[in-house]
TORDO-329603 format. One record per residue (C-alpha): residue number from 1; y, x, z. Coordinates in steps of 0.5 Angstrom, whole numbers, plus 2048, in hexadecimal, padded with zeros to 3 digits. Each point is the difference from the previous one (the first is absolute). Example, Ala and Ser with C-alpha at 12.3 -4.5 7.8 and 13.67 -1.06 7.14 Angstrom:
REM residues 2
<pt fifi="1" yy="7F7" xx="819" zz="810"/>
<pt fifi="2" yy="807" xx="802" zz="7FE"/>
This chain:
REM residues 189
<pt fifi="1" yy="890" xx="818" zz="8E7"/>
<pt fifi="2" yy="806" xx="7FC" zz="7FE"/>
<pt fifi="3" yy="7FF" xx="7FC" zz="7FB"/>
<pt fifi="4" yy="805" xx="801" zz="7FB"/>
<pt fifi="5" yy="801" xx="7FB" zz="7F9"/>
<pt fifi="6" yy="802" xx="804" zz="7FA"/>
<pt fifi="7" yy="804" xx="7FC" zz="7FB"/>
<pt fifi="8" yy="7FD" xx="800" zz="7F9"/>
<pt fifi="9" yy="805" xx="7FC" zz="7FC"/>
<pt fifi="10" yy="802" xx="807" zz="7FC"/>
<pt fifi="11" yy="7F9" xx="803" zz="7FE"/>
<pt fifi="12" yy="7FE" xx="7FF" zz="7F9"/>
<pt fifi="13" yy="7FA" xx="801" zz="7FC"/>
<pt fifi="14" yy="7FF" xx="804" zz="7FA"/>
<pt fifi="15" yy="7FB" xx="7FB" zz="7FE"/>
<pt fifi="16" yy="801" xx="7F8" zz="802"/>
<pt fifi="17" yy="7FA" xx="7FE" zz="7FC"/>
<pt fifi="18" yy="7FA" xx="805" zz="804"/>
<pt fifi="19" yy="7FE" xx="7FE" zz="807"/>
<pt fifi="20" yy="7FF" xx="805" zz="805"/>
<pt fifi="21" yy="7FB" xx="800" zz="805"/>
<pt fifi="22" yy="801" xx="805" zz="807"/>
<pt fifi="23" yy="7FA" xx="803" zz="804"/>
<pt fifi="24" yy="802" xx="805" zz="806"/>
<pt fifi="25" yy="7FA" xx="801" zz="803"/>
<pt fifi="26" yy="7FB" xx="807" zz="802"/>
<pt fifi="27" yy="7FB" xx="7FD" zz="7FE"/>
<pt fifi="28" yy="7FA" xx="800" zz="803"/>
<pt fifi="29" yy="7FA" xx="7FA" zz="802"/>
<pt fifi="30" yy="803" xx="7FB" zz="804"/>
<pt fifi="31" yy="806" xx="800" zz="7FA"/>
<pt fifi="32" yy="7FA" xx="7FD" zz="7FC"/>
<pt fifi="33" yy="801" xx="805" zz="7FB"/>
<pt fifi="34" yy="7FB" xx="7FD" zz="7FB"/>
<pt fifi="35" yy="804" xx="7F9" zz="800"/>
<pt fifi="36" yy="806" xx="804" zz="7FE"/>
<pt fifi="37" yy="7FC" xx="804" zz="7FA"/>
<pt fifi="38" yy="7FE" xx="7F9" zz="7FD"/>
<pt fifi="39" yy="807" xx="7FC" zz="801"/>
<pt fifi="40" yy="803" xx="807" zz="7FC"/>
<pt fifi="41" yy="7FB" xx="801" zz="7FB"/>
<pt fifi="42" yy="800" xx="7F8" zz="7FF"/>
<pt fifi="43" yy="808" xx="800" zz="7FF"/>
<pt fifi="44" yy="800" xx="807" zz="7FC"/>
<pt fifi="45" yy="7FA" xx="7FC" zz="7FB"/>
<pt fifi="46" yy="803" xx="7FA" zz="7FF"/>
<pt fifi="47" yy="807" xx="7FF" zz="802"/>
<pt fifi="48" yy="805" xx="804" zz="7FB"/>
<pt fifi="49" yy="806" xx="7FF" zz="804"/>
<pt fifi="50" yy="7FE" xx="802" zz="807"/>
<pt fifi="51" yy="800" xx="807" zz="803"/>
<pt fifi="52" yy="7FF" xx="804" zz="807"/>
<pt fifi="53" yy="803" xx="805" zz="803"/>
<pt fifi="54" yy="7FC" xx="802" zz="807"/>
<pt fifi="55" yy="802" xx="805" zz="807"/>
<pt fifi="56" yy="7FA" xx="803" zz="803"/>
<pt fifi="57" yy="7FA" xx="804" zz="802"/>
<pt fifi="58" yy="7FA" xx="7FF" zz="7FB"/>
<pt fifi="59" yy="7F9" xx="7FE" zz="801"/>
<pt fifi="60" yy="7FA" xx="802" zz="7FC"/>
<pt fifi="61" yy="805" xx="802" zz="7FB"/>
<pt fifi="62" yy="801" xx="7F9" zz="7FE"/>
<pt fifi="63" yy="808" xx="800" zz="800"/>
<pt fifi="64" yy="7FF" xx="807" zz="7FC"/>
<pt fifi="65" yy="7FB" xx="7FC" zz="7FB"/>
<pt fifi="66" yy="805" xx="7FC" zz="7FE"/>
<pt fifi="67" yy="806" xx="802" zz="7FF"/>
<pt fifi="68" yy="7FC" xx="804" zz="7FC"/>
<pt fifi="69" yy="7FD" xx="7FA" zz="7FC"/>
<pt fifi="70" yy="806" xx="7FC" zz="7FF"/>
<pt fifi="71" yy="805" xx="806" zz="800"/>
<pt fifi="72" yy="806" xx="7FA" zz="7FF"/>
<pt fifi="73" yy="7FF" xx="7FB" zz="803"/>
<pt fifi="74" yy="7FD" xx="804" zz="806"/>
<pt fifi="75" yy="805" xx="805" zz="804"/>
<pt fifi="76" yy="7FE" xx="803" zz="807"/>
<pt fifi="77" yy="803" xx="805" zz="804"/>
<pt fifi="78" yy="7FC" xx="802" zz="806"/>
<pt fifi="79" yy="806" xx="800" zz="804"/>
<pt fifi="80" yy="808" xx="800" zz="7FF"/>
<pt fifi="81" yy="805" xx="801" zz="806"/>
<pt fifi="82" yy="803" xx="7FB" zz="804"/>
<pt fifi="83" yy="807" xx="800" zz="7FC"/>
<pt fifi="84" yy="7FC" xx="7FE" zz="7FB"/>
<pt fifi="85" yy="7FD" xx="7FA" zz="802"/>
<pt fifi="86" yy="806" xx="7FC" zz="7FE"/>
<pt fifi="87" yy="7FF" xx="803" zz="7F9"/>
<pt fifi="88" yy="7F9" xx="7FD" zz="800"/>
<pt fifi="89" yy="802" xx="7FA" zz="802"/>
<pt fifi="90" yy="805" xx="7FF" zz="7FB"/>
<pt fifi="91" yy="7FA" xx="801" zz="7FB"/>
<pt fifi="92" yy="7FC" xx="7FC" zz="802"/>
<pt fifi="93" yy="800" xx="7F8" zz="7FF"/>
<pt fifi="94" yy="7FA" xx="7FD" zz="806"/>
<pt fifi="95" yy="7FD" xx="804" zz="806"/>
<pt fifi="96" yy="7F8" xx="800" zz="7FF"/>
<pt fifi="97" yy="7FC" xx="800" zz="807"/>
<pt fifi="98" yy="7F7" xx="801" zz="7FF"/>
<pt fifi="99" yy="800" xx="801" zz="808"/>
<pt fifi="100" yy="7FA" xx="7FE" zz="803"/>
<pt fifi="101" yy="804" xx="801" zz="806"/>
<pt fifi="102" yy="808" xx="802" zz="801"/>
<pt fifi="103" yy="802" xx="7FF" zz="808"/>
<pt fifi="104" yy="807" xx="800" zz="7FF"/>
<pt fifi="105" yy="801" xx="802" zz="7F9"/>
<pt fifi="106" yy="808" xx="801" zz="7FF"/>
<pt fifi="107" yy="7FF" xx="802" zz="7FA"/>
<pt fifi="108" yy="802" xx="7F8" zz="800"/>
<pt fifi="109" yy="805" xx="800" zz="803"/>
<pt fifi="110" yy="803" xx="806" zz="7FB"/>
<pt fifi="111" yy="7FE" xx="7FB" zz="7FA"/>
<pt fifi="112" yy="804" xx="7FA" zz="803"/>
<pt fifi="113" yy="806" xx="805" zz="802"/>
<pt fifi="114" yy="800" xx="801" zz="7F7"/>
<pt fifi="115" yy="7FE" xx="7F9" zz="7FF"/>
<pt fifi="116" yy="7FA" xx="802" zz="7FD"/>
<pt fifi="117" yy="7FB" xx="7FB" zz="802"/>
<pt fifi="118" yy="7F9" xx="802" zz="802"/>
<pt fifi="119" yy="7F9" xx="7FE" zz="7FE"/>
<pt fifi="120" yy="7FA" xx="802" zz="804"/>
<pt fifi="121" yy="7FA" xx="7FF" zz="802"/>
<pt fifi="122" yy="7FF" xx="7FB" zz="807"/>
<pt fifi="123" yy="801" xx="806" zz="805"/>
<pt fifi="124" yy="802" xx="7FE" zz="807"/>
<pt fifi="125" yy="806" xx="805" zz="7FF"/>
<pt fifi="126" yy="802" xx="7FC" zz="7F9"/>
<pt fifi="127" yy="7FF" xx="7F9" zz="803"/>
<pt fifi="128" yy="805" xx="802" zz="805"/>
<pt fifi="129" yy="805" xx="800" zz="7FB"/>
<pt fifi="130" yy="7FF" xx="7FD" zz="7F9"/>
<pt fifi="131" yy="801" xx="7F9" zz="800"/>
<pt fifi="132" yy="7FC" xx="7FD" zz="7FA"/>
<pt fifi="133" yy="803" xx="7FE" zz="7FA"/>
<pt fifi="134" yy="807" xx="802" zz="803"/>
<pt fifi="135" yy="801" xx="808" zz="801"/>
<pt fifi="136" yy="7FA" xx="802" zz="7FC"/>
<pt fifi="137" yy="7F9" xx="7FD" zz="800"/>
<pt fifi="138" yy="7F9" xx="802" zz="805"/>
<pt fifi="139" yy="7FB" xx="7FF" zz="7FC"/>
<pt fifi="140" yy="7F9" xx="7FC" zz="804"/>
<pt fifi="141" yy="7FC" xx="806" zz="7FF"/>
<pt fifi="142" yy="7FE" xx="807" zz="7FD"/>
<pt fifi="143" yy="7FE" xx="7FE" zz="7FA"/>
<pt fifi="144" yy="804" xx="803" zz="7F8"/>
<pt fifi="145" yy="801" xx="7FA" zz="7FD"/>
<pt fifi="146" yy="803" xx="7FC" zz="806"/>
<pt fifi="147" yy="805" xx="807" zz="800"/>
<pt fifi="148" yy="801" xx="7FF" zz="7F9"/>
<pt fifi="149" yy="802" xx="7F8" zz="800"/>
<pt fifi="150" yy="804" xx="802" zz="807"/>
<pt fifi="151" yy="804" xx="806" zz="7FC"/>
<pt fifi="152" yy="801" xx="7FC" zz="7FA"/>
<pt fifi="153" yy="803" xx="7FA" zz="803"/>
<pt fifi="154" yy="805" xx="805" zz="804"/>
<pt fifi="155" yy="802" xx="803" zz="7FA"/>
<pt fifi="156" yy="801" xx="7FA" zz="7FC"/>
<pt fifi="157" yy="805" xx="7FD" zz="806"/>
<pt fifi="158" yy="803" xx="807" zz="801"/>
<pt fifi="159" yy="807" xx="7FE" zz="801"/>
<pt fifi="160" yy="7FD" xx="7FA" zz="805"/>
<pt fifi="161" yy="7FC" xx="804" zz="805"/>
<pt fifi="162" yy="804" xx="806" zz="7FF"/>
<pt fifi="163" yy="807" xx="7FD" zz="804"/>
<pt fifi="164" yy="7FB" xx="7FC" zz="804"/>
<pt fifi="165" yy="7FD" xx="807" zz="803"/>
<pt fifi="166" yy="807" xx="803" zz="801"/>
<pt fifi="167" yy="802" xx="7F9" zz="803"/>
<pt fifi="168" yy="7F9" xx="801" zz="805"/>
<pt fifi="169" yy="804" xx="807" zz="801"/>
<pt fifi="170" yy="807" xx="7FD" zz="802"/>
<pt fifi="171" yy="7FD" xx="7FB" zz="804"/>
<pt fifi="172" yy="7FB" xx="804" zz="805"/>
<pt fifi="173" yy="806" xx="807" zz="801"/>
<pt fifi="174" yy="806" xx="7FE" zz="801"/>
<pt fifi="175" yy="804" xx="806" zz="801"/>
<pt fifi="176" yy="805" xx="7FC" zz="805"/>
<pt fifi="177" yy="7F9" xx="7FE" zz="804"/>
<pt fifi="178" yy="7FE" xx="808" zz="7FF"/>
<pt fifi="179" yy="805" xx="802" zz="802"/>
<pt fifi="180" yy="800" xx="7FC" zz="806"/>
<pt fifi="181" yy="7F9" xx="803" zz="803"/>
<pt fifi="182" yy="803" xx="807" zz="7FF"/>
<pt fifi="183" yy="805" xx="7FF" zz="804"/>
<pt fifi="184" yy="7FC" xx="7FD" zz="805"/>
<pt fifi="185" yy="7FB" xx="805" zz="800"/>
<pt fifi="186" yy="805" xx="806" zz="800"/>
<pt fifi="187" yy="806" xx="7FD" zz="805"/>
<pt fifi="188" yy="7FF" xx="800" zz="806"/>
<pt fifi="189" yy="804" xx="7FA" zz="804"/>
């Protein structure tokens, strides 16, 4: 993998005023899918101005339920193809990670590289690389409300931790250096 910044500068949304929160993940037991049903059925009951757009495989049908229950505020599409990942990102405002483990989620990486910042839940893979209150937030424990107040704050200070998760992007892949351990690797002296 060659991580690789995509400027952002030019993209607009339709409508500045609606957050939304972006969920690619196959869902299944260690996603915590239960975590995610209560943060999304929370924020679709009390917030107007939060929406979600979710990637990936459903489980017990929770992902299907709803969309169904709360049909603009919820879009899930069960998969999209690899040029459409930039669109997705583009949609969305933050990255939400339920995982109880993620071993090296580069979905975090990618997050950064579109100055997206990442809340999520204190899985080994995201410690690694949410550094609290700057690029996004790690949450101390599993539990909806601790999410909640997490997700809040970073949509309420957007602007910040957005160029902050850009800047953690910039910082950890310089393409000099990249290109410099390519070289390495391919070039024989």
């Amino acid at each position: 993998i060659i991580p690789d910044y995509v400027y952002r500068k030019n993209i607009k949304k339709k409508n500045k005023k609606i957050k939304t929160i972006g969920i690619i993940s196959n869902l299944r037991p260690v996603k915590n899918p239960e975590l995610q049903k209560s943060i999304i059925t929370f924020y679709c009951k009390n917030r107007k101005n939060v929406n979600f757009n979710i990637i990936g495989r459903d489980y017990k049908n929770i992902y299907k339920g709803l969309s169904a229950k709360f049909k603009k505020k919820v879009v899930w599409k069960k998969f999209i193809k690899n040029e459409k990942i930039f669109s997705f990102n583009k949609s969305i405002d933050l990255l939400l990670i339920t995982s109880f483990f993620e071993s090296s989620p580069n979905i975090i990486t990618e997050a950064f590289s579109n100055n997206l910042p990442v809340v999520s839940t204190p899985n080994i893979g995201s410690k690694n690389l949410i550094k609290n209150n700057h690029n996004g937030f790690l949450s101390n424990n599993f539990e909806t409300s601790k999410m909640i107040n997490a997700l809040d704050h970073v949509l309420k200070h957007q602007k910040k931790f957005s160029k902050n998760a850009k800047n953690s992007f910039m910082k950890k892949y310089k393409h000099q250096k990249n290109l410099k351990k390519i070289k390495s690797y391919f070039i024989v002296k």
